[in-house]
Residue, then its C-alpha position, 0 to 999 in steps of 0.5 A: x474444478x467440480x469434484x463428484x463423490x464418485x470420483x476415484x482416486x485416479x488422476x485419470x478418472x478425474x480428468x476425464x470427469x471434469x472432460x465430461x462435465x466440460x462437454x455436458x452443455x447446461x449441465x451444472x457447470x454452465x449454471x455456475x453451480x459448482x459439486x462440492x465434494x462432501x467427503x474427509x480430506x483423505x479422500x479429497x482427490x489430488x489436482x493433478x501435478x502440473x509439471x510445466x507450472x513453476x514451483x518455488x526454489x525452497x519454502x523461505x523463497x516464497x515466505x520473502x516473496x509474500x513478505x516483501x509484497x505485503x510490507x511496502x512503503x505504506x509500513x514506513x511512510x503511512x503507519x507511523x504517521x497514524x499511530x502518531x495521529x491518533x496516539x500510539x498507544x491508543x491506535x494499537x488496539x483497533x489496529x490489532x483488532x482489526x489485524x485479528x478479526x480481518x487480516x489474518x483470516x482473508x490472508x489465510x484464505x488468499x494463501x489456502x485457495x490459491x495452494x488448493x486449486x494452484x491458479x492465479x486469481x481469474x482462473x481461481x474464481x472461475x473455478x468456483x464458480x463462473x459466476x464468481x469469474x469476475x472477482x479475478x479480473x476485478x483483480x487483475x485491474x486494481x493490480x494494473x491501476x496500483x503497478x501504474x502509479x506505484x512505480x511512479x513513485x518508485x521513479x521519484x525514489x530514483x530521481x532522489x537517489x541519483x541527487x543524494x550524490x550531489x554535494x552538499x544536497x541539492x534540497x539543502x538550499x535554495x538557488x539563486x535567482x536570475x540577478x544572483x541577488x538572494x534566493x528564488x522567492x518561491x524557495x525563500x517563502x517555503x523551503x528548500x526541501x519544498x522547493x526541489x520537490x514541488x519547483x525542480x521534480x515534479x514543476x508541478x502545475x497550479x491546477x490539476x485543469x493544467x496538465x503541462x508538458x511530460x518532464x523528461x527527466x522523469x519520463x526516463x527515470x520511469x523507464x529505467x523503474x519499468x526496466x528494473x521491474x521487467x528484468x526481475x519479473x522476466x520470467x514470473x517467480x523464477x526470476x523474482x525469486x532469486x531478486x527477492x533475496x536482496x530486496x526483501x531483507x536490505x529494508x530491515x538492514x538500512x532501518x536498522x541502521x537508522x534506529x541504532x544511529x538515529x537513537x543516539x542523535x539529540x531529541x531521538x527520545x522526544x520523537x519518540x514520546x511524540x510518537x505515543x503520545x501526540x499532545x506530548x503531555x507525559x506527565x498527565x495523570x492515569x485518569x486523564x489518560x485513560x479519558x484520553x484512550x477512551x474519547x479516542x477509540x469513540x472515534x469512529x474514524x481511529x477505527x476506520x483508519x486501524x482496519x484500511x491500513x490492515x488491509x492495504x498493508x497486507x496487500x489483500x484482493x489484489x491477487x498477487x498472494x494468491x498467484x504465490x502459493x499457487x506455485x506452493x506444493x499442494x501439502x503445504x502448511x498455508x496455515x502457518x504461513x498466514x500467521x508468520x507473514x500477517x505478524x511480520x507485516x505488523x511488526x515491521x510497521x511498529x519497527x519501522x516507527x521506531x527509527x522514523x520518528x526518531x529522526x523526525x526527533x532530532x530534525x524537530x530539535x535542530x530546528x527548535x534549537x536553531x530558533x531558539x539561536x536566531x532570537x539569541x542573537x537579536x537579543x544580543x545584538x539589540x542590547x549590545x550584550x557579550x556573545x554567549x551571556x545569553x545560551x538556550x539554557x537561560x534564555x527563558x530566564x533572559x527573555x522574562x527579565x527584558x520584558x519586565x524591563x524593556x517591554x517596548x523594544x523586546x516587542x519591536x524584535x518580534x521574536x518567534x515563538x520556539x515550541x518544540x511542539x510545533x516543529x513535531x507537529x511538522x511530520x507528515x504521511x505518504x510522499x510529504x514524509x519521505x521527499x519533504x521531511x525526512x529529506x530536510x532531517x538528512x540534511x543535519x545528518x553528518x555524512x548526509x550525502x550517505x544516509x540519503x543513498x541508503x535512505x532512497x535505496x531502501x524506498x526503492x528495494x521496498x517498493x521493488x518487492x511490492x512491483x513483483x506482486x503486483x506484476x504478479x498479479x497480473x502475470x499468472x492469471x494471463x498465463x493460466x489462460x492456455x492460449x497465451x501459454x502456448x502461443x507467447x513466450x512468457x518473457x513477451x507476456x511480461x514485456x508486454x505488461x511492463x510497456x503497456x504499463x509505461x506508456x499509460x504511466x506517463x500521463x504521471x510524468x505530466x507537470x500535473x501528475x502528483x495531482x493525478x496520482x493522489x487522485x489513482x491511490x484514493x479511488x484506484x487502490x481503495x474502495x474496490x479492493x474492499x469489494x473485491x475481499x468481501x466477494x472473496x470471502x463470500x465466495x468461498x464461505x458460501x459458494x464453495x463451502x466453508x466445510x468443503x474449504x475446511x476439509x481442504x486445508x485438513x487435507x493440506x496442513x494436516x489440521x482441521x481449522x479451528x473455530x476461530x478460523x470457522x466464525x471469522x471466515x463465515x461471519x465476522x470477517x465479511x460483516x467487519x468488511x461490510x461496516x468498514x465499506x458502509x462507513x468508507x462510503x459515508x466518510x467520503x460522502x461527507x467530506x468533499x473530494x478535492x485536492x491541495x494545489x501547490x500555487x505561489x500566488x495563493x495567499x497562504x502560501x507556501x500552506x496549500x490551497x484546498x480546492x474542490x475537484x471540478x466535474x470532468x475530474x469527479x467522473x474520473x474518480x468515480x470512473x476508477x472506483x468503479x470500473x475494477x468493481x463492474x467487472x464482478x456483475x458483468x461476468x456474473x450476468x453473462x454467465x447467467x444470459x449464456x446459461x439461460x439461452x442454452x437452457x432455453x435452446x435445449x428446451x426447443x430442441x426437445x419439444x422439436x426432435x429432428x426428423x433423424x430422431 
């Protein structure tokens, strides 16, 4: 919306300006131009009240609400494993840098323009200038691409909670093959934990070339996600609202249920000194540490990995934070709300670390002592000594003795090497972590029927507030648009969206569908939200004017941004996002894109086989990193060829004046 200087105060001045404005054919608006107005946030004009809009129920629905799309089940299941990988300690620094210098400024942004100009991300951009048009519809096709798949992995969440009833667990052991003579071979070379998610969930296919038939059970388990999604968002915020009650805070009840029960559970400590430090050497002088620290952060990948988890964490560019505070009341304090939200993000990921890893703790023990136990009883049954003469306390003092004496037949046990290390090394990130490791650490749990319900319930009520913003997403932009408005209810608008979403879901039910949707995450949910931000940023910097945004948070919390907010918006936030996009671009340029197929057959397995991705599959990653992205040079150029016949038809009508005239 183009605001004059000589605009009165008057809403129906306004209105019939911005009528004007509308009817001048070639004027400033059609060239994409947008007036900022120049004057102090006391005369910046009120955008009238829409009364027919939805407004929040009261301030602490709309901070649940941003908080439960921006913490999802990466805060669980990716930060710990990265703050794992590169050293605890040492990751915190680029993450918090990045938390600083990136985070919190493009959130701060989202929340202001959104509460400023109350639309949703199409008409937000669109208002600034038509040539930015395309920013909200990039927008809107990520929030599609992620919703896909992310209620895929929701749908997994509930096959799993529906299996926790079952006792004992079904991934506790393997099944019996055909003739009941030992367990299925695939399951005895893996796991049974391996064997329920790769053989009995997904029946996941060798080759992402074998598409294999849609599995049923999945097929309604998405269904009743999508059906789930659509009852919350039936009617936008006003249904969401009352939902996020429940689904926002019962995350934090269950992990803190975890971390009490799981810090007193054996080998808790040492999960959680893996956690800091990954090599496990706590006992390395402060030299050698800070040699550590240092080799680290010239990682360059540490600091890649610190800024994308910054930003996908705090669910950025998709639109839907945007479409939040758009139904905020114009003289809310954005600015605070940036802070809180952004600081709640990150400590939930640190807190959600914390009972993780001591889980993974005590099933690294478990598994070490059961190791240990296994070469226990070798050894007394291969030199006939009474039970209990040898014990995991003096085992290392047994095993040096009967070397020294027996060499020979110590070497004919072929005991397996028991290093608590390696079964740390055992974690993982993503789906590994929550349907592969945490499912076996369940399994030693006492009561662990209980502790997976609680377990999944918590993933699937994560998940489910991450689905609101991102059917959100997509929601308010479609009904800003006043055709939809008044010609669709907005309970068919969001029926529409969650069954055209379930249909094109489906192809991730297929028996090759995991495949397909690592294939979504890395290219869908990656590089064009990094594109879709920077144009964000630049837009507002320096389209819509970094003084006119200024005065318009001035004008709304009462305060005028501060210089950090001024140099990060204006140059350090876009000039971070550009480095981080160069070396995202270069990191995948070096590394060639393929994937891990699970197959019996391979030779190493149950390890997978890496394979390259074939040619047909290529264009399909390129094609879903790019197609969000096209839609921002597309609207630009048509708004620019529109802008450019209009001007070239006024011209001819003015050097061939009507024969009236």
């Amino acid at each position: 919306m183009a605001f004059d200087d000589t605009i009165s105060h008057s809403h129906s001045a306004l209105t019939k300006t911005a009528l004007n404005l509308k009817a001048r054919g070639g004027g400033e608006e059609e060239k994409g131009v947008v007036k900022m107005s120049r004057a102090s946030p006391a005369d910046i004009p009120t955008p009238p009240e829409d009364d027919s809009r939805s407004k929040w129920d009261n301030k602490f629905q709309y901070i649940l609400s941003c908080v439960g799309f921006a913490v999802g089940l990466g805060n669980v299941w990716r930060f710990p494993y990265l703050c794992q990988s590169y050293g605890g300690g040492a990751f915190l620094i680029p993450y918090f840098i990045a938390l600083v210098f990136e985070g919190i400024p493009l959130f701060h942004l989202e929340l202001a323009i959104g509460q400023r100009l109350r639309k949703g991300s199409i008409g937000v951009w669109s208002t600034i200038s038509p040539y930015l048009g395309g920013v909200g519809y990039s927008s809107l096709m990520v929030s599609l691409l992620v919703s896909l798949y992310y209620n895929m992995i929701l749908t997994w969440v509930m096959w799993y909670f529906m299996n926790s009833f079952q006792a004992p667990l079904p991934w506790s052991t393997c099944p019996l093959n055909d003739y009941r003579t030992g367990p299925i071979e695939e399951c005895h070379q893996s796991t049974a934990a391996n064997y329920f998610w790769y053989r009995q969930t997904l029946n996941i296919t060798s080759d992402i070339g074998e598409s294999g038939t849609l599995q049923w059970q999945l097929v309604l388990c998405l269904a009743a996600c999508w059906a789930v999604v659509y009852i919350c968002t039936i009617r936008g915020i006003e249904s969401t609202g009352k939902v996020i009650y429940v689904t926002a805070t019962f995350p934090y009840m269950v992990l803190t249920i975890f971390l009490i029960y799981g810090l007193t559970l054996p080998g808790a400590i040492e999960g959680l000194i893996y956690l800091i430090t990954p090599d496990a050497s706590i006992f390395l002088f402060i030299s050698q540490n800070v040699f550590l620290l240092l080799n680290i952060l010239k990682n360059p990948r540490v600091w890649l990995d610190a800024a994308t988890q910054i930003f996908f964490s705090l669910s950025l560019a998709f639109g839907g934070h945007i479409a939040f505070s758009s139904y905020n009341s114009p003289k809310n304090d954005c600015e605070m709300d940036a802070v809180i939200i952004t600081v709640v993000n990150s400590m939930t990921s640190l807190y959600a670390a914390i009972p993780v890893f001591s889980v993974l703790g005590f099933k690294a023990t478990v598994g070490y002592q059961n190791c240990l136990d296994r070469n226990i009883q070798d050894i007394i049954n291969a030199f006939d000594l009474e039970d209990q003469s040898v014990t995991r306390d003096n085992y290392t003092i047994w095993t040096e003795a009967l070397n020294a004496v027996s060499p020979n037949q110590m070497a004919s046990l072929m005991l397996k090497n028991c290093d608590l290390q390696e079964f740390l090394d055992q974690s993982a990130s993503g789906t590994g972590l929550a349907f592969i490791v945490f499912t076996e650490a369940v399994v030693h749990l006492p009561g662990s029927q209980a502790w997976s319900m609680l377990f999944f319930i918590m993933l699937f009520t994560l998940g489910l507030s991450s689905m609101f913003g991102n059917v959100e997403s997509i929601l308010t932009p479609l009904l800003d648009c006043p055709s939809v408005a008044k010609s669709i209810p907005k309970e068919a608008v969001s029926g529409m969206i969650c069954l055209t979403s379930f249909l094109l879901g489906l192809c991730f039910t297929l028996r090759s569908g995991n495949y397909w949707l690592e294939v979504f995450d890395s290219y869908a949910g990656s590089l064009p939200l990094l594109v879709i931000a920077f144009f964000e940023v630049i837009g507002v910097a320096y389209v819509y004017g970094i003084k006119r945004f200024s005065n318009d948070v001035k004008w709304m919390t009462g305060r005028q941004p501060n210089l950090y907010w001024q140099v990060t918006w204006r140059i350090i936030s876009p000039l971070l996002m550009l480095i981080v996009f160069v070396a995202y671009v270069a990191f995948q340029a070096q590394e060639q894109a393929g994937y891990a197929a699970w197959d019996p057959t391979y030779e190493g397995f149950p390890a997978k086989e890496e394979r390259a991705y074939p040619n047909w599959a290529l264009a399909i990653c390129v094609l879903l990193s790019a197609l969000p992205c096209l839609f921002i040079p597309i609207v630009a150029i048509y708004h620019f060829v529109r802008a450019t016949l209009k001007g070239e038809k006024q011209g001819l009508q003015l050097c061939h004046p009507t024969a009236g005239n």
